[in-house]
C-alpha positions as CSV (number, residue, x, y, z in Angstrom):
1,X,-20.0,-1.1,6.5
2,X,-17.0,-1.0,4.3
3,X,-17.5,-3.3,1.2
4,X,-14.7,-6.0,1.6
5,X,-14.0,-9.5,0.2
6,X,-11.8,-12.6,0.6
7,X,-9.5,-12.8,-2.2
8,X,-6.1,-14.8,-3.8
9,X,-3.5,-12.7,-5.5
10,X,-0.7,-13.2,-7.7
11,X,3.2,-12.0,-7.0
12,X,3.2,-8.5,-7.6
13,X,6.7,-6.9,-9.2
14,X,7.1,-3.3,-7.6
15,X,9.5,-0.3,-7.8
16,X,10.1,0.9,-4.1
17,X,11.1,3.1,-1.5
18,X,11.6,1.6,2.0
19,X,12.7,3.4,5.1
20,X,11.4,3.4,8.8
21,X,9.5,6.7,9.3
22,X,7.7,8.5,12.2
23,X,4.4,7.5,11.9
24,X,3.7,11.7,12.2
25,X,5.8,12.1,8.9
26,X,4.4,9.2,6.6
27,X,2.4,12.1,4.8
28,X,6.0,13.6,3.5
29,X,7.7,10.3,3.4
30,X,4.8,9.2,0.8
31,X,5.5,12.6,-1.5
32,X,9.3,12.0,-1.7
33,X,9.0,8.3,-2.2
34,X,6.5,8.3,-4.8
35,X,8.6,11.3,-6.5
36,X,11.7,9.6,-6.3
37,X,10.4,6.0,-7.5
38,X,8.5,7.5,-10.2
39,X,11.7,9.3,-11.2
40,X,13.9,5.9,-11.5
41,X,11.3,4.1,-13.4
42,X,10.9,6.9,-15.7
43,X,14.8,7.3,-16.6
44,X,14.4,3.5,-17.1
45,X,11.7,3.7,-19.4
46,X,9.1,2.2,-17.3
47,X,5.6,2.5,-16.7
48,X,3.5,1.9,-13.0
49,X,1.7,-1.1,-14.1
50,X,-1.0,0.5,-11.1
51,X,-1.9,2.8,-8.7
52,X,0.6,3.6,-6.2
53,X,0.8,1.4,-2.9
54,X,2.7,1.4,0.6
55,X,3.6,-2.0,2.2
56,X,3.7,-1.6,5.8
57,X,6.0,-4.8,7.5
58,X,4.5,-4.8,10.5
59,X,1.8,-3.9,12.6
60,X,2.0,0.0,12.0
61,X,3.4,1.6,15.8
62,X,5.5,5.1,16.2
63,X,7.7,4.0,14.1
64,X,6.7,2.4,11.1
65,X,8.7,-0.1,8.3
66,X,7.1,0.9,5.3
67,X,7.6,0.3,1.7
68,X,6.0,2.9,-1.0
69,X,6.1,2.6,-4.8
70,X,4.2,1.3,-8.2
71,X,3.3,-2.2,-9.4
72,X,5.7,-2.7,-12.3
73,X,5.7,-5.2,-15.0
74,X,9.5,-5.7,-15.7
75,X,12.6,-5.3,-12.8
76,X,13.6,-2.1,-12.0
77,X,17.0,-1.8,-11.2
78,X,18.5,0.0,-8.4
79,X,19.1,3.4,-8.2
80,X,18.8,6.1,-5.7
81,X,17.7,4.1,-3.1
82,X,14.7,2.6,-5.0
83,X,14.8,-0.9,-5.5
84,X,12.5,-4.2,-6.7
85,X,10.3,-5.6,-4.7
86,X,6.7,-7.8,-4.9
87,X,3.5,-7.5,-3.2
88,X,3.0,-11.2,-2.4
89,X,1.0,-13.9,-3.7
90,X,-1.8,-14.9,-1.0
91,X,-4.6,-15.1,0.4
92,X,-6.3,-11.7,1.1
93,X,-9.1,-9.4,2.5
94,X,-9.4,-6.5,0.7
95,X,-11.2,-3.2,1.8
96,X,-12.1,-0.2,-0.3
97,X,-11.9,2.1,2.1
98,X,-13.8,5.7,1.1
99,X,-12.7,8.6,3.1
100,X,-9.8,10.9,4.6
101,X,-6.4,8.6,5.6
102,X,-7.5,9.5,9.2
103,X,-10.2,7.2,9.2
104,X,-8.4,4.4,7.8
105,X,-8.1,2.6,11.5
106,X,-11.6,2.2,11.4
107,X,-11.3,0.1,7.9
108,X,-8.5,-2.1,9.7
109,X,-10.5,-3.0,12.2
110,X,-13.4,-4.2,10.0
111,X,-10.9,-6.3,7.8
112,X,-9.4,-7.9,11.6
113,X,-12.6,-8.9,12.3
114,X,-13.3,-10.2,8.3
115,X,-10.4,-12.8,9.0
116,X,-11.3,-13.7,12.7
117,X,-14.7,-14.4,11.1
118,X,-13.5,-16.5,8.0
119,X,-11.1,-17.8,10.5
120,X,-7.8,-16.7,9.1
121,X,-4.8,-15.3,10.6
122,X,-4.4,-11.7,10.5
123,X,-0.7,-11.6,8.6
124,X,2.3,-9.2,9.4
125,X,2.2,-7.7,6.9
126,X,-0.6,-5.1,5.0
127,X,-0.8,-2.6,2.1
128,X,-3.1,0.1,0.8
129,X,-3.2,1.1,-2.6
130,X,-4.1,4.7,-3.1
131,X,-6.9,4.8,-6.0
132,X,-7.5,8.7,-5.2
133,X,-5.2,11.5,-5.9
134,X,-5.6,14.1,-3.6
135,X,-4.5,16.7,-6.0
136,X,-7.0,15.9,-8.4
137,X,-10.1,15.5,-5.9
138,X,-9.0,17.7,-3.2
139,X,-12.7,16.7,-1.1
140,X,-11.0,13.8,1.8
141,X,-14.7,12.3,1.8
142,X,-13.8,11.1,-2.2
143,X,-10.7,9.6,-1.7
144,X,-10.4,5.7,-2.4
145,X,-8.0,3.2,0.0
146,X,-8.0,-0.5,-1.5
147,X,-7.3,-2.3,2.0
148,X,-4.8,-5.3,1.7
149,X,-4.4,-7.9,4.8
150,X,-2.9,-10.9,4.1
151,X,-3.8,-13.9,6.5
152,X,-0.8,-16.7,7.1
């Protein structure tokens, strides 16, 4: 069982790429968006103010909407197709999901039923923050997800 609560967050000022991608090339979409954002902020003298994230608008399908950047304290401003965004205030169930991305699905379904069983809506919209970086623990099994599913 994946160790999961019922929380209420604050507005969340990002820094953020956001295309519509394959769902087969969200792997390389992530690398050149988190490259690229982390580029902007650092020519603007900023810092990620946490670990990076991808906002999915959404239900995820072939082809997904998908947002990926940093919490930021300040406003970035635009510049090579990074731009501001926020990771809403709401109500929440968050997941820490431990494992490869593959198994991620799995972790969804637990948090759909978490909110059926608190009886909230299951929102559009969802995000993972990625707690892990693969290039310093190469071992998939390692790797921490923090789940996000808002409820409406």
């Amino acid at each position: 069982m994946t160790e999961m609560r019922v929380v209420e967050l604050a507005e969340q000022r990002t820094a953020a790429l956001r295309e519509q991608v394959p769902m087969d090339a969200l792997p390389e979409f992530f690398d050149r968006a988190f490259g690229a954002v982390m580029a902007v902020m650092q020519a603007q003298q900023m810092a990620p103010a946490g670990p990076p994230f991808a906002l999915y608008r959404g239900l995820p399908a072939e082809l997904v909407d998908v947002e990926a950047g940093f919490p930021v304290h300040g406003v970035i401003d635009p510049a090579e197709s990074v731009g501001p965004g926020t990771l809403p205030a709401c109500r929440a169930v968050e997941a820490m999901h431990v494992g490869p991305y593959e198994a991620l699905g799995r972790t969804y379904d637990e948090v759909r039923q978490r909110l059926q069983e608190e009886g909230l809506q299951p929102g559009d919209d969802m995000w993972e923050h990625y707690l892990t970086d693969p290039a310093a623990e190469p071992d998939p099994a390692g790797w921490r997800t923090l789940v996000v599913w808002p409820a409406r």
